[in-house]
N, C-alpha and C positions, 0 to 999 in steps of 0.2 A: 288083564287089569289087576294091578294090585291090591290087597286090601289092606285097609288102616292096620290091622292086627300083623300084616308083612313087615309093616313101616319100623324102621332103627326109630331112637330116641336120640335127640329131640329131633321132631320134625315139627312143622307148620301143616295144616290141614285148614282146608276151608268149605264148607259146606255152600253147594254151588246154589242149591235152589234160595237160601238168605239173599247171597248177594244177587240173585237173578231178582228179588225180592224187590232188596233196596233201591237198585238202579232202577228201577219199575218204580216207588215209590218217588225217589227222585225226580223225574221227568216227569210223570203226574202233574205235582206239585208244582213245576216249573211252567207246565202246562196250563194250571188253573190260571194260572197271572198272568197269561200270554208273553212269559219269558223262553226265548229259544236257549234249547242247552247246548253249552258247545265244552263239555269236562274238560280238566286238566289231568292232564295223561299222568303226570309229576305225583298223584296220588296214588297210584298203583305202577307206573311202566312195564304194566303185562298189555302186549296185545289182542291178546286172548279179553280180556276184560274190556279194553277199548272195543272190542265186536261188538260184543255183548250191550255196552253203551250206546252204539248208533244205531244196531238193531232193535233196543228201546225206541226210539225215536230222534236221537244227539244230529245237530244238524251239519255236527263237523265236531275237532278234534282241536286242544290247546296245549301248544310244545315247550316247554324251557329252552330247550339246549338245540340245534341242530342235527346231534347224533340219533337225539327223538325222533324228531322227523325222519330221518333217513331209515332206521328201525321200524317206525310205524309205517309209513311207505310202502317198503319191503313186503310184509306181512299183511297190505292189502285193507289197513283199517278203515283209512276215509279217502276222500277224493278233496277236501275243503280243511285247509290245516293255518290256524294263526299262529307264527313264532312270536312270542313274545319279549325277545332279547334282543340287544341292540349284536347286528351281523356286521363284523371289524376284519378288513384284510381280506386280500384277491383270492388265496383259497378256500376261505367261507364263503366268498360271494359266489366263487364257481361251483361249488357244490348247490347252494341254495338255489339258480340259476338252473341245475341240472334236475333238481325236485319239480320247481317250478314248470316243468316242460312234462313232467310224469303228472302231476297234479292237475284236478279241472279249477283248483282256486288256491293258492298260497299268499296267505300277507304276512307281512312281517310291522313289526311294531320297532319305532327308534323314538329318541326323546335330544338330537343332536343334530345339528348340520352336517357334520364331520363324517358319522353313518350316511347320512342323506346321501351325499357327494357319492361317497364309496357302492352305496348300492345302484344311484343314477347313473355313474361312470359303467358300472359292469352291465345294466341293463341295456340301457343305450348298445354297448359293443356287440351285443348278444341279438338285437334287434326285436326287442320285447318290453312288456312294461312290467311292475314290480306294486303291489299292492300294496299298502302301506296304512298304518293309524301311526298317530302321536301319542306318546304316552304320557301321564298328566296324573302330575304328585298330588292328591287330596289326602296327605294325611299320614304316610308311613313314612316320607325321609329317608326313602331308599332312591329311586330312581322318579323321573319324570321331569316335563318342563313344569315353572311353578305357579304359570299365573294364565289366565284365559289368552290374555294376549301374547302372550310368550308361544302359547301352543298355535294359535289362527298365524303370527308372522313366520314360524315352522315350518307349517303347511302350505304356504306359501311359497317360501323359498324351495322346497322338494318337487313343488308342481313345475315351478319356475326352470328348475335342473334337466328335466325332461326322462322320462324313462320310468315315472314313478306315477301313481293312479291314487292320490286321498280317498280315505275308504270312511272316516272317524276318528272317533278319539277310542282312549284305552284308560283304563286307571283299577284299582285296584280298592275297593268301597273299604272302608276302615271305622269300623263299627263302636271305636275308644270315643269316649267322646275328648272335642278337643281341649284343650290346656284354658282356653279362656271359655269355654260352657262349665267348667269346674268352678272357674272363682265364678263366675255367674250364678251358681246355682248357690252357690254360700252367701253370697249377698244376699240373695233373695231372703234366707232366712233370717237376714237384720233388717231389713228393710224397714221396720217399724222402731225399731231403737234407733237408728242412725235417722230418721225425718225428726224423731222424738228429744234427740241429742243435739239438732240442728248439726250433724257432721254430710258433711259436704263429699259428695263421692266424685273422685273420678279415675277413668281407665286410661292403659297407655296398651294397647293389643298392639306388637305388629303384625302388621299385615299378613304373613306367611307363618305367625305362631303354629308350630308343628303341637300334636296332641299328644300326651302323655301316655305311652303304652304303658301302665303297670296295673296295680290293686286301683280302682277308681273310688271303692268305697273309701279305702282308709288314706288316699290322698284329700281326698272330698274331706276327712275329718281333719289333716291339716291346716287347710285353708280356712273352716270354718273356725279352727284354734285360731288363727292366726288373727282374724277379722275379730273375732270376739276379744282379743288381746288389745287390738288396737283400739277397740270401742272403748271399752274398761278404760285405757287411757287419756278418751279427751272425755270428760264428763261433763265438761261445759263449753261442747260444741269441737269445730276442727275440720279438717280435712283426709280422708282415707282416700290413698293414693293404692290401685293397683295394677302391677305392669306384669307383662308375659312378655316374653321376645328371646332369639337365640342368645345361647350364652355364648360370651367373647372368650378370647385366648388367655386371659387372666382372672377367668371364675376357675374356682379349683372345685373338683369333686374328690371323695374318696378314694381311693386306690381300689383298682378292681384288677382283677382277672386278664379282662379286656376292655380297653376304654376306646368304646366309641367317639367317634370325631363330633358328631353332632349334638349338643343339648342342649336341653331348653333350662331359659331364669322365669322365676316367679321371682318378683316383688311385691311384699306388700306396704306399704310406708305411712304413718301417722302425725299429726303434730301434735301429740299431746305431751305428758309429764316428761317423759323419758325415763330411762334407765341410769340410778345412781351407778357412777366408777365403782361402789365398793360392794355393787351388787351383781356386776355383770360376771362372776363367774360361777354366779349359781344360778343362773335363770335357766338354763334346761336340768337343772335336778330337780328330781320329783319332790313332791311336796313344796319347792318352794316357792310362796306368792305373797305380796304385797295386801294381797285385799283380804278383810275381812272374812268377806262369804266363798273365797274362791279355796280350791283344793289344790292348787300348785302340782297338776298334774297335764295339762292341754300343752304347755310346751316341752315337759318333756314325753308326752305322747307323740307331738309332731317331730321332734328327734328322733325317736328311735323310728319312726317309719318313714325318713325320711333315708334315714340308714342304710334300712332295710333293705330299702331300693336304689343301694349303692349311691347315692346323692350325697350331698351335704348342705348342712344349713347355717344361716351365720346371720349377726346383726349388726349395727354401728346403731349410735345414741346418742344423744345432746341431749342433758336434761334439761327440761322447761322450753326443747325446739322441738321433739320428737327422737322416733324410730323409724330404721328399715330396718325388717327380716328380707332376707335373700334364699331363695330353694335353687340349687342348681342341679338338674336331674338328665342321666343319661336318656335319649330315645327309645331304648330299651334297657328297662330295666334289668341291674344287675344284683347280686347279692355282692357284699362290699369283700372283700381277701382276709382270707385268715392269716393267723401270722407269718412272717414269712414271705410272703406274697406277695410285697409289696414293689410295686409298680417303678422300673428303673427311672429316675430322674438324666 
């Protein structure tokens, strides 16, 4: 056996009794809540470590890729293995088909008809059934069906196919809070100026508003800029209007890096004084404000973190009808391109 002092530079060392440690602490934990563990391999892809996992107590094992599975297999980790990726085309399906015959339990996870079909056709031929959950987007905007009922008519139709066994559902908890528990929570902190103002509230959520993966706290200070902006403006009463919902093909963001297909608008909209023409091109410079007692610094705090996080923010105004501010922000957060960088049209 070698010893650390043998070892070239750089090497990785890992001190075996910690993580025999962790994984013990782990399963514990998961144990007091009456949660079964079943790790994601995707966190280390040593087998060796996967042992170590079930030997704790893991009730089975959780794959990305099918190559996982065929590796962990091999090397004897578990017998109960969930893939969690949608299995496309006749020779992944015959591989997973050839796992499935080694395994005492394989399910696989789809969020599509299209997989459904492709895996019900090869079970079927194979004269076997094929386990299955639905996978179901609450909140990240990557993969899954989007609505309760979208997932039940799913699972439906795969049962319907023949060759396939409903096992659950599948998703992926997403701990950000979402894009309208943020202006939620900034209301709440007017709540007593806007009854006192007699301004009138109302929401536009859609339905499948995705949540804001970035900074929560210093988006949370946006929105409350934004709400306190529009109070300040009707002083004798009104209405604060505010919306969430995907943003369409003609909101523009900053130029990033990489632009995500997917993001979310915030509106928020007032009917109060409005915005003079010969003032709108200093409203996000610091210091400048209209009122009195204000420091002309809230909107352009909400500019620059709105920036930050590779977004961009924008208004329209009719003085004496009102304002809307608009935030349009990628699903994940980017830092916006340095020079240079800018994004081909």
């Amino acid at each position: 056996m070698a010893l650390v002092t043998d070892l070239d530079t750089p090497a990785v060392t890992v001190r075996l009794d910690v993580v025999e440690r962790n994984i013990r602490r782990v399963h514990d934990h998961l144990a007091r809540h009456g949660i079964a563990n079943r790790p994601h391999v995707k966190t280390h892809k040593i087998p060796a470590l996967g042992k170590l996992q079930m030997a704790a107590g893991a009730v089975g094992i959780t794959c990305q890729k099918l190559g996982e599975v065929e590796v962990f297999t091999d090397a004897g980790v578990a017998d109960d293995v969930l893939l969690t990726f949608n299995v496309v085309g006749r020779a992944k399906i015959e591989r997973l088909l050839a796992l499935a015959r080694r395994l005492r339990r394989l399910a696989v996870v789809f969020d599509n008809e299209v997989v459904a079909r492709g895996l019900a056709e090869g079970a079927r031929a194979a004269g076997t059934e094929i386990a299955f959950l639905v996978e179901c987007d609450t909140g990240f905007g990557r993969n899954g069906v989007q609505t309760p009922e979208a997932a039940l008519e799913l699972a439906r139709t795969a049962m319907r196919l023949g060759g396939l066994r409903f096992e659950g559902l599948m998703t992926f908890p997403n701990r950000e809070p979402g894009t309208r528990a943020f202006l939620e929570r900034a209301l709440e902190l007017y709540v007593e100026q806007l009854d006192d103002r007699h301004v009138e509230v109302g929401r536009e959520y859609a339905r499948d508003v995705p949540p804001i993966q970035a900074d929560k706290d210093a988006l949370y200070r946006v929105f409350v800029n934004l709400i306190a902006n529009a109070l300040d403006a009707m002083p004798r009463g009104g209405r604060l209007t505010v919306r969430a919902g995907w943003a369409g093909t003609g909101d523009t963001v900053r130029a990033v890096r990489r632009r995500p297909a997917n993001r979310v608008k915030v509106e928020v909209e007032d009917t109060g004084v409005g915005i003079q023409p010969s003032d709108t091109d200093r409203v996000f410079n610091p210091f400048y404000t209209t009122r009195d007692s204000g420091t002309g610094l809230g909107l352009a705090l909400a500019h620059k973190i709105v920036e930050d996080h590779g977004g961009s923010i924008s208004f329209q105004s009719v003085p004496g009808r009102g304002t809307t501010f608009t935030i349009v922000l990628s699903l994940v957060a980017v830092p916006p391109s340095a020079p240079g960088d800018e994004v081909p049209r």
